[in-house]
DSSP file (Angstrom, degrees, kcal/mol; ACC not computed):
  #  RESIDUE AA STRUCTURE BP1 BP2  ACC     N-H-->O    O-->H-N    N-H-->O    O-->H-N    TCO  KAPPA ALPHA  PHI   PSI    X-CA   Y-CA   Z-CA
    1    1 A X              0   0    0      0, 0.0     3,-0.1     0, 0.0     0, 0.0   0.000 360.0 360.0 360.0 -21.7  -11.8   38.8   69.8
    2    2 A X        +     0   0    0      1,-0.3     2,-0.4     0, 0.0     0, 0.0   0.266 360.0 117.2 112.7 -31.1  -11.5   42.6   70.0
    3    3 A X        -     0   0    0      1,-0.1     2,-0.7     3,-0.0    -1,-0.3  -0.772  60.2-133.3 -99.5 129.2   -8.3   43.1   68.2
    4    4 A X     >  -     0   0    0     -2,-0.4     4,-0.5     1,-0.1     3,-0.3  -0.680   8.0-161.9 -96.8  97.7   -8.2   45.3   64.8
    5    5 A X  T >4 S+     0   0    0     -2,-0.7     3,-1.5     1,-0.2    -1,-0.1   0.922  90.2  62.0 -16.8 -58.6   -6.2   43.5   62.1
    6    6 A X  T 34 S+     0   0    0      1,-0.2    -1,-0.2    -3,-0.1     3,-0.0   0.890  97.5  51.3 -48.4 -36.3   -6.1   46.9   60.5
    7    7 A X  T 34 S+     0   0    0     -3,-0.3     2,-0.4     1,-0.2    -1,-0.2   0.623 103.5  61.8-101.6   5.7   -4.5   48.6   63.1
    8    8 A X  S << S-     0   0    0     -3,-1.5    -1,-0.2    -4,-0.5     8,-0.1  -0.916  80.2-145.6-109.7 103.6   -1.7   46.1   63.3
    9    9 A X        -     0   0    0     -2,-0.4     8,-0.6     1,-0.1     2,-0.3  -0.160  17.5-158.2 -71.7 137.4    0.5   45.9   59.7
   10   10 A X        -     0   0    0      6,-0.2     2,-0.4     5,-0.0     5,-0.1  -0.983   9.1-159.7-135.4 177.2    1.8   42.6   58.8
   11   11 A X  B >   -A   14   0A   0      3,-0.6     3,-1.4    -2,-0.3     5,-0.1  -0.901  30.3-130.1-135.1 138.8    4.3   41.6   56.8
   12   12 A X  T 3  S+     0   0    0     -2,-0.4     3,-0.1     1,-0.2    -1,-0.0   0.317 113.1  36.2-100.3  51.4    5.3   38.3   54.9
   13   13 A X  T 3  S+     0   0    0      1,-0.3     2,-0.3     0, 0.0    -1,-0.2  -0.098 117.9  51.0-140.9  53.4    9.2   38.7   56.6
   14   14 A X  B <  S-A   11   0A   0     -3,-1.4    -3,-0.6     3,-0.0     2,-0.5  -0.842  89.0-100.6-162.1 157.9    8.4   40.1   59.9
   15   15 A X        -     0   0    0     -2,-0.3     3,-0.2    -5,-0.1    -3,-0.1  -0.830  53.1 -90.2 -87.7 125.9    6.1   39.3   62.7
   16   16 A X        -     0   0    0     -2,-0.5    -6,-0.2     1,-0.2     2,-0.1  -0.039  40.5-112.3 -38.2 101.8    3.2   41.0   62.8
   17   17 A X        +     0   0    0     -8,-0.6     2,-0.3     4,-0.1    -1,-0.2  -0.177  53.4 167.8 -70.0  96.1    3.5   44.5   65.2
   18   18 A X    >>  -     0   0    0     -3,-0.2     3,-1.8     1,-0.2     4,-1.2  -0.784  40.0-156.0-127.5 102.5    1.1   43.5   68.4
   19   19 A X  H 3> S+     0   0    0     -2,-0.3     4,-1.8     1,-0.3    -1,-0.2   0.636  94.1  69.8 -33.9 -43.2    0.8   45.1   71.5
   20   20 A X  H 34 S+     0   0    0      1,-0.2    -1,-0.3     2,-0.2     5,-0.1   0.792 102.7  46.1 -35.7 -48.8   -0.4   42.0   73.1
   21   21 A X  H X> S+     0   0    0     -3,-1.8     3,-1.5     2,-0.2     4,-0.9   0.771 108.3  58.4 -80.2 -28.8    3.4   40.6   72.7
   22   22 A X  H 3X S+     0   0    0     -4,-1.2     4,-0.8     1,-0.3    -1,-0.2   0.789 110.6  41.9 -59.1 -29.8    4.9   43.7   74.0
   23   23 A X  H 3< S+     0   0    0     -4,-1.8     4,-0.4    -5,-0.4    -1,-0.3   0.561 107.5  53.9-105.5  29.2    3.1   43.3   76.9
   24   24 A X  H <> S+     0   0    0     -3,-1.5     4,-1.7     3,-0.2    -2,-0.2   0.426 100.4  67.4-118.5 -10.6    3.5   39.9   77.4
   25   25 A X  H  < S+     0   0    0     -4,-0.9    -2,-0.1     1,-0.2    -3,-0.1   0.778 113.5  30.9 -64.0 -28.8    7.3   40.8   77.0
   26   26 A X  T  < S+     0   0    0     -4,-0.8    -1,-0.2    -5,-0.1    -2,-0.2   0.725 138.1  19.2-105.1 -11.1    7.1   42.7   80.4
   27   27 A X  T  4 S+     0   0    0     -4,-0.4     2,-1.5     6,-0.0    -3,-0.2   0.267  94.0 110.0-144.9   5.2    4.2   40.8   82.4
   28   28 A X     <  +     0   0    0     -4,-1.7     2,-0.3    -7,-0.1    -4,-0.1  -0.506  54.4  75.7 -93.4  81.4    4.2   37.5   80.6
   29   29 A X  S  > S-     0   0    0     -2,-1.5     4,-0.7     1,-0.3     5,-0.2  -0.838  82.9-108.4-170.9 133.2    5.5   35.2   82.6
   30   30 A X  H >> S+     0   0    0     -2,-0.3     3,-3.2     1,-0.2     4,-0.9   0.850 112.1  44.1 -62.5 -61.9    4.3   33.4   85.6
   31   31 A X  H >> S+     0   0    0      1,-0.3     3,-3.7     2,-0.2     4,-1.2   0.856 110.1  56.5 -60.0 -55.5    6.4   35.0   88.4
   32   32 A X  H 3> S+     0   0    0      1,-0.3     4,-0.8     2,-0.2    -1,-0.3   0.472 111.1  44.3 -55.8  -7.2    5.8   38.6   87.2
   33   33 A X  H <X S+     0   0    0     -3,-3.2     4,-1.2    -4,-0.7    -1,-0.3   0.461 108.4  54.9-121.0   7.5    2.1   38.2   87.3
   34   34 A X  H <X S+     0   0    0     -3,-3.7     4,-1.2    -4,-0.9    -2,-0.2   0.441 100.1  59.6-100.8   1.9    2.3   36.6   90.5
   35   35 A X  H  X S+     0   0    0     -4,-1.2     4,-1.0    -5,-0.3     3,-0.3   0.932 114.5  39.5 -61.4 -73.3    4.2   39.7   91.8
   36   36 A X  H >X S+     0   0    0     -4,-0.8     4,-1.9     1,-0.3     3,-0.7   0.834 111.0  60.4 -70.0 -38.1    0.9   41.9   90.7
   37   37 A X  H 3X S+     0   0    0     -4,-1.2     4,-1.3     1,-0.2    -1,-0.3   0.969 111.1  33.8 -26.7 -72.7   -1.2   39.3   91.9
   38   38 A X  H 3<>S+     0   0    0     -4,-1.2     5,-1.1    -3,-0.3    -2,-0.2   0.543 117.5  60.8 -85.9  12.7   -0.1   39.4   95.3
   39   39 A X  H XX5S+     0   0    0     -4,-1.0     3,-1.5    -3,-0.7     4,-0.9   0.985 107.3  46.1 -40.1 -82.0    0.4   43.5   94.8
   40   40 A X  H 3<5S+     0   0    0     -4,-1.9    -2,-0.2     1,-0.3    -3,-0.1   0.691 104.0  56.6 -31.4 -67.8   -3.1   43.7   94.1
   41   41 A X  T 3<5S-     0   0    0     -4,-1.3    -1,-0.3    -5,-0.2    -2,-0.1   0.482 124.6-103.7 -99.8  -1.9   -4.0   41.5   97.2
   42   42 A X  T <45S+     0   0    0     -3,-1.5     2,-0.9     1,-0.2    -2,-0.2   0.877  73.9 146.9  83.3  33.9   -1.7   44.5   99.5
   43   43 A X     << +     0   0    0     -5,-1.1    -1,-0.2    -4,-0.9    44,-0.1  -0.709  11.3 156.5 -85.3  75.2    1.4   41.9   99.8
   44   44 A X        +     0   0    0     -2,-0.9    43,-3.3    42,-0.1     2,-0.2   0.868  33.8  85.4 -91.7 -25.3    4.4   44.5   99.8
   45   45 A X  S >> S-     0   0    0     41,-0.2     4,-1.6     1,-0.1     3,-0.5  -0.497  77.4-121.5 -79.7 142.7    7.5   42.8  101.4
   46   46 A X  H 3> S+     0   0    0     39,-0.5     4,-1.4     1,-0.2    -1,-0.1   0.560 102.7  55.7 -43.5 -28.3    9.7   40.8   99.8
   47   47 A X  H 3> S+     0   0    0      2,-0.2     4,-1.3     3,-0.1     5,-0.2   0.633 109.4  45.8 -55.5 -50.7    9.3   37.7  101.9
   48   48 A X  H <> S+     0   0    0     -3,-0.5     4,-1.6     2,-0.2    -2,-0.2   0.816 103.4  56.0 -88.4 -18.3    6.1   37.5  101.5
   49   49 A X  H  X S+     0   0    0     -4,-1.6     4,-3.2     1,-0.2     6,-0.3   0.971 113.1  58.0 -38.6 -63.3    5.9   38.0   97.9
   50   50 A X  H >X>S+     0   0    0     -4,-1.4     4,-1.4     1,-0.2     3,-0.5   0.870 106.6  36.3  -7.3-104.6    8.1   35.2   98.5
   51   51 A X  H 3<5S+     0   0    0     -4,-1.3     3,-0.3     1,-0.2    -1,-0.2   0.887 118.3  50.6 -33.3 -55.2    6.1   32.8  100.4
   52   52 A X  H 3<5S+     0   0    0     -4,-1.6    -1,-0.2    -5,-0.2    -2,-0.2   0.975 117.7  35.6 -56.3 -52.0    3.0   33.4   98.6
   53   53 A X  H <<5S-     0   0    0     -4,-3.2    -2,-0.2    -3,-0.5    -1,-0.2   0.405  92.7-141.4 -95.5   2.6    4.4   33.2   94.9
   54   54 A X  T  <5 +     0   0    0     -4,-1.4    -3,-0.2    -3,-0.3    -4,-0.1   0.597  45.0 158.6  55.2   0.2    7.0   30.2   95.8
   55   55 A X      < -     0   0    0     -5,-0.5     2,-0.7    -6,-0.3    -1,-0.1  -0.183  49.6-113.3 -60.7 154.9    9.1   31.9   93.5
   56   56 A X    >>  -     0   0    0      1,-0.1     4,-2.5     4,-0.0     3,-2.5  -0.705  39.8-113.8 -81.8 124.5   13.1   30.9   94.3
   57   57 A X  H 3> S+     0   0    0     -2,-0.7     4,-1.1     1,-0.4     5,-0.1   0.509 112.2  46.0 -30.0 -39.3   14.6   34.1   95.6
   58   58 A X  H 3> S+     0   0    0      2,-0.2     4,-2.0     3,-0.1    -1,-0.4   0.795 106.5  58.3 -74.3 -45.0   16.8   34.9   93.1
   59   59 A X  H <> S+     0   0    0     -3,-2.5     4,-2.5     1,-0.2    -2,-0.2   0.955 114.5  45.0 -58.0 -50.5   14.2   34.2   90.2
   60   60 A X  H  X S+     0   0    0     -4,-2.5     4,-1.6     2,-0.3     3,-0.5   0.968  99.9  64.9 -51.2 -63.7   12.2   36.9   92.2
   61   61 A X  H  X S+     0   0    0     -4,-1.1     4,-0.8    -5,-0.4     3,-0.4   0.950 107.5  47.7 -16.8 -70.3   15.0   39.3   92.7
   62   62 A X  H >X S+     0   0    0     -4,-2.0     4,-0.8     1,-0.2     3,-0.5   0.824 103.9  50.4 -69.4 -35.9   14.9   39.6   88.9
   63   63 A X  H 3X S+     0   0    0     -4,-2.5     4,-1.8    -3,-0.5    -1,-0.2   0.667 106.5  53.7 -93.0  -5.6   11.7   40.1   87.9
   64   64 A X  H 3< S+     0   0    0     -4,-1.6    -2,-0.2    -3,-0.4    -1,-0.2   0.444 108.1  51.1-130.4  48.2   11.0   42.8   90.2
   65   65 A X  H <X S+     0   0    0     -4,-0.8     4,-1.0    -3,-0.5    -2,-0.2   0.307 112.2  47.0 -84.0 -28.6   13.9   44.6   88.9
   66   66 A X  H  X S+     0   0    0     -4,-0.8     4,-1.5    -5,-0.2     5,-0.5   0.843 114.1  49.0-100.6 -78.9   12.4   43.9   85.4
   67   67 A X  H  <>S+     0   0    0     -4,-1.8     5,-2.1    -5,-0.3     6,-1.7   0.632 114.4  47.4 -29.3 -30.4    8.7   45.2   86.8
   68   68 A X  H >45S+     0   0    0      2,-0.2     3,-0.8     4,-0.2    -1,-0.2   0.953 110.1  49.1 -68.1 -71.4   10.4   48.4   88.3
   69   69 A X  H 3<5S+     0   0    0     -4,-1.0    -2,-0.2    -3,-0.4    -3,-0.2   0.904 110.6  55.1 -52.8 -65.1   12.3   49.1   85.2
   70   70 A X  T 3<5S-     0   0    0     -4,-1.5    -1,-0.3    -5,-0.1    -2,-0.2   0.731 111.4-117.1 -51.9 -27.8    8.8   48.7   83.2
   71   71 A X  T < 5S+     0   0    0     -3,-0.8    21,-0.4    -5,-0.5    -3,-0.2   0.691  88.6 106.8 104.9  -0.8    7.2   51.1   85.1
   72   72 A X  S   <S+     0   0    0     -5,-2.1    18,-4.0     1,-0.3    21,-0.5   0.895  82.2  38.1 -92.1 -27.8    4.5   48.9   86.7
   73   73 A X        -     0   0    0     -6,-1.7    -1,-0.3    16,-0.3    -2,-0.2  -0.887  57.2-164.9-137.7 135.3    6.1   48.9   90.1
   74   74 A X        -     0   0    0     -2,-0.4     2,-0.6    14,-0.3    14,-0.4  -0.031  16.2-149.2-101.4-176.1    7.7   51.2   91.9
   75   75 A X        -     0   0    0     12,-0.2     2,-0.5    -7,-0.1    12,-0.3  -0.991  16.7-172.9-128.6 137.6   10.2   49.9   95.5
   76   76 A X  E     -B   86   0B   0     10,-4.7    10,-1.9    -2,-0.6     2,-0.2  -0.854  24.9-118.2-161.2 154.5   10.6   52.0   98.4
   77   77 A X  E     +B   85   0B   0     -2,-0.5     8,-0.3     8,-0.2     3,-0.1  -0.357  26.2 172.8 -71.7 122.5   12.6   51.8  101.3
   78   78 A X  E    S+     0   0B   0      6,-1.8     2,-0.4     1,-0.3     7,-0.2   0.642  74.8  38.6-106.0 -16.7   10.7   51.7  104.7
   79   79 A X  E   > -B   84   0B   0      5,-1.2     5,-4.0     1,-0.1    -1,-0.3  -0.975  46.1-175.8-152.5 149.2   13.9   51.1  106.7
   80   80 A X  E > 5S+B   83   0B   0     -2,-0.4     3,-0.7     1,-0.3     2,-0.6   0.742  76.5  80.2 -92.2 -34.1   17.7   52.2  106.6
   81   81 A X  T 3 5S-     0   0    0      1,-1.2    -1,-0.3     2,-0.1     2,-0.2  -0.965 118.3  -0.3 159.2  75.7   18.7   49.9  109.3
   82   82 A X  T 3 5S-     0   0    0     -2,-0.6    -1,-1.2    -3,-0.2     2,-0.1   0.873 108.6-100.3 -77.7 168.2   19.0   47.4  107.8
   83   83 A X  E < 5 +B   80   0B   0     -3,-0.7     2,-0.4    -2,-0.2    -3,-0.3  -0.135  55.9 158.5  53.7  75.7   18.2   48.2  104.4
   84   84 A X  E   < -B   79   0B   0     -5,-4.0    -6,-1.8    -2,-0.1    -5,-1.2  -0.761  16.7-176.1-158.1 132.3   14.8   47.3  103.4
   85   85 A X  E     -B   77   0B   0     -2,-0.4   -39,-0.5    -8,-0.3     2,-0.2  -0.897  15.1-149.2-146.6 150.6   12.1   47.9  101.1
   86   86 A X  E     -B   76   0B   0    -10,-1.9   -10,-4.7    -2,-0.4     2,-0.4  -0.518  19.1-134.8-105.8 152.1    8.7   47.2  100.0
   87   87 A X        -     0   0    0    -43,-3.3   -12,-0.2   -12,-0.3     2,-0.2  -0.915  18.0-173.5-120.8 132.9    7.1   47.3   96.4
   88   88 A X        -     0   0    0     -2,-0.4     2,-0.5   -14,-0.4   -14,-0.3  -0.541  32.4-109.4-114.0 174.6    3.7   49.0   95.5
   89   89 A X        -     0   0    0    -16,-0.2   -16,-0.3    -2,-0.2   -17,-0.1  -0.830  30.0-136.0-105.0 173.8    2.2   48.7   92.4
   90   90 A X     >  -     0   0    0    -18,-4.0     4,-2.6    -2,-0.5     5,-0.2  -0.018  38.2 -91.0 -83.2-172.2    2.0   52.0   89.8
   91   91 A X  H  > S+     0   0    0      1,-0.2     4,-1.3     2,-0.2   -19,-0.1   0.796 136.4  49.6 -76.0 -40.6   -0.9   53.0   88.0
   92   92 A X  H  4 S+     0   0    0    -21,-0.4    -1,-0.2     2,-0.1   -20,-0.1   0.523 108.4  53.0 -86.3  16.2    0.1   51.1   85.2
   93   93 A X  H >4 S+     0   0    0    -21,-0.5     3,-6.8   -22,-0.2     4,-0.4   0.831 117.0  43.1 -61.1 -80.1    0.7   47.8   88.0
   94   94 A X  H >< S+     0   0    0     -4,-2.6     3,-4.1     1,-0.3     4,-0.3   0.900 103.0  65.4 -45.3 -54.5   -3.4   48.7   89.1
   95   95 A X  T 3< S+     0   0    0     -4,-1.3     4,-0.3     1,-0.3    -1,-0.3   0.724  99.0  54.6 -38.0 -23.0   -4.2   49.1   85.2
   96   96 A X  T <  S+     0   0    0     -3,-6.8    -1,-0.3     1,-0.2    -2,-0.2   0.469  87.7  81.7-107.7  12.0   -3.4   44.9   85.0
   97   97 A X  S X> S+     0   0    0     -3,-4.1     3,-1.5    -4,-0.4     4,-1.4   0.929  88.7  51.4 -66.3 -34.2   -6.1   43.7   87.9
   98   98 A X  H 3> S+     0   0    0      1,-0.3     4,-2.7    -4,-0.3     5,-0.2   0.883 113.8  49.2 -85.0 -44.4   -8.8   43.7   85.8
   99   99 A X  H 34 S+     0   0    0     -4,-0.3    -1,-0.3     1,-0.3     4,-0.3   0.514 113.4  47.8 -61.5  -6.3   -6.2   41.4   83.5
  100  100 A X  H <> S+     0   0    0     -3,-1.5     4,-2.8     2,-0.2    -1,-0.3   0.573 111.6  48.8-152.8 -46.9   -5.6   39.4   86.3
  101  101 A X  H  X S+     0   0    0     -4,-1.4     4,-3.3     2,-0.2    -2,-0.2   0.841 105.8  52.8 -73.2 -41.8   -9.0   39.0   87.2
  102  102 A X  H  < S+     0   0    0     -4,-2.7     4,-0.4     2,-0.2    -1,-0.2   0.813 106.8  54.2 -89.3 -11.5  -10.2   38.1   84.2
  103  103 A X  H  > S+     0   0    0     -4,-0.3     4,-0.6    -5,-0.2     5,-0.3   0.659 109.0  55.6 -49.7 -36.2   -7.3   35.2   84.1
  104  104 A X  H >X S+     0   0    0     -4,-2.8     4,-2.3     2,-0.2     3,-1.1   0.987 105.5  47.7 -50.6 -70.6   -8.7   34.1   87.5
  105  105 A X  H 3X S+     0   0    0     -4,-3.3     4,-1.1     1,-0.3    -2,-0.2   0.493 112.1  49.3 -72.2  -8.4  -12.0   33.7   86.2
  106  106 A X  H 3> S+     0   0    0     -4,-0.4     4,-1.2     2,-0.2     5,-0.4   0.531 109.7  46.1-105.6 -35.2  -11.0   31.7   83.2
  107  107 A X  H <<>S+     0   0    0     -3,-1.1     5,-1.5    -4,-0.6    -2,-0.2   0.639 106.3  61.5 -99.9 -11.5   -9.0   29.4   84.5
  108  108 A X  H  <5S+     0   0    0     -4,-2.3    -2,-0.2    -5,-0.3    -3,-0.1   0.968 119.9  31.7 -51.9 -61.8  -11.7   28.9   87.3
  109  109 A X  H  <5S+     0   0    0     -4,-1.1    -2,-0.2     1,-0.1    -3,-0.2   0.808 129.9  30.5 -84.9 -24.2  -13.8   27.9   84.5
  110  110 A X  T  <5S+     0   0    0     -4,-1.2    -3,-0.2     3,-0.1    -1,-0.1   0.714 128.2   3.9-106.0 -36.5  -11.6   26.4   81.9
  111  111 A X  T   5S+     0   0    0     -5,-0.4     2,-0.7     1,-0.2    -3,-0.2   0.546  95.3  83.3-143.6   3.8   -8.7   24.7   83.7
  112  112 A X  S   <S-     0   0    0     -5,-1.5    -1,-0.2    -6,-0.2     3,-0.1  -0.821  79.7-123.1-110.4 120.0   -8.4   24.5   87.3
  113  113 A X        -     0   0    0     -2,-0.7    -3,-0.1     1,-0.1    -2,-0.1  -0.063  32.3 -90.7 -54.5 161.4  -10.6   21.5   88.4
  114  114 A X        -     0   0    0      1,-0.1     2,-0.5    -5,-0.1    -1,-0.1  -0.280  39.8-141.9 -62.6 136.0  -13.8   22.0   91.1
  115  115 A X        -     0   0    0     -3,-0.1     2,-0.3     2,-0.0    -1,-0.1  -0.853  21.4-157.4-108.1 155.1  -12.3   21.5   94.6
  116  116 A X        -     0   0    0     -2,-0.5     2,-0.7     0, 0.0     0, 0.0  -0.653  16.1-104.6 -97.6 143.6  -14.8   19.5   96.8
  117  117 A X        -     0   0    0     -2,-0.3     2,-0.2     2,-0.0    -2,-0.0  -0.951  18.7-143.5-102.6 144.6  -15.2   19.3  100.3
  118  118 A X              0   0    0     -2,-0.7     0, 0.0     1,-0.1     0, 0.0  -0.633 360.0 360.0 -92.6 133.4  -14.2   16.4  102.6
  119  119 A X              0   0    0     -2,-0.2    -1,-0.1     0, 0.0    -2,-0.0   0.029 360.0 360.0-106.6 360.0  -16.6   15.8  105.4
């Protein structure tokens, strides 16, 4: 699998010290990795993020207040009047496409059935 036992201690009264669950703490969760998805795909506005991810608006709100605060995406304001701003992704944001990609391709092959076309 790739991951060195060694270099993670465990213990038998604690759970076992893994980066994987730290980062699943900040980007593990469906809406937050359908933020960077549609990041990735050059999707910046809130609206469309929106639209795209189906998320409920408030649900959204919050997680990319949580993404900001983690450092993967930054917001900035393209207009005062009103108020409004777009989100790009950071260097550690780009740093999860390849993650993202290879989540694509795996559930291509593993769970999302072949779509057909109807004549």
């Amino acid at each position: 699998m790739g991951v060195s036992p060694e270099s993670e201690s465990t213990s038998r009264t604690a759970p076992r010290v893994c980066s994987i669950a730290d980062a699943l703490d900040v980007v593990g969760e469906r809406w937050s990795l359908l933020v960077v998805r549609e990041l990735g795909f050059e999707v910046h506005r809130f609206k469309d993020i929106q639209i795209n991810t189906g998320a409920p608006r408030e649900t959204l709100a919050l997680r990319l207040r949580k993404l900001e605060d983690a450092g993967v995406i930054e917001r900035r304001r393209y207009s005062e009047r009103p108020p409004r701003d777009e989100y790009l992704l950071t260097d550690a944001g780009r740093a999860l496409l390849p993650v993202l990609r290879a989540l694509r391709e795996w559930g291509e092959r593993h769970v999302t059935p072949p779509r057909t076309l109807d004549a």
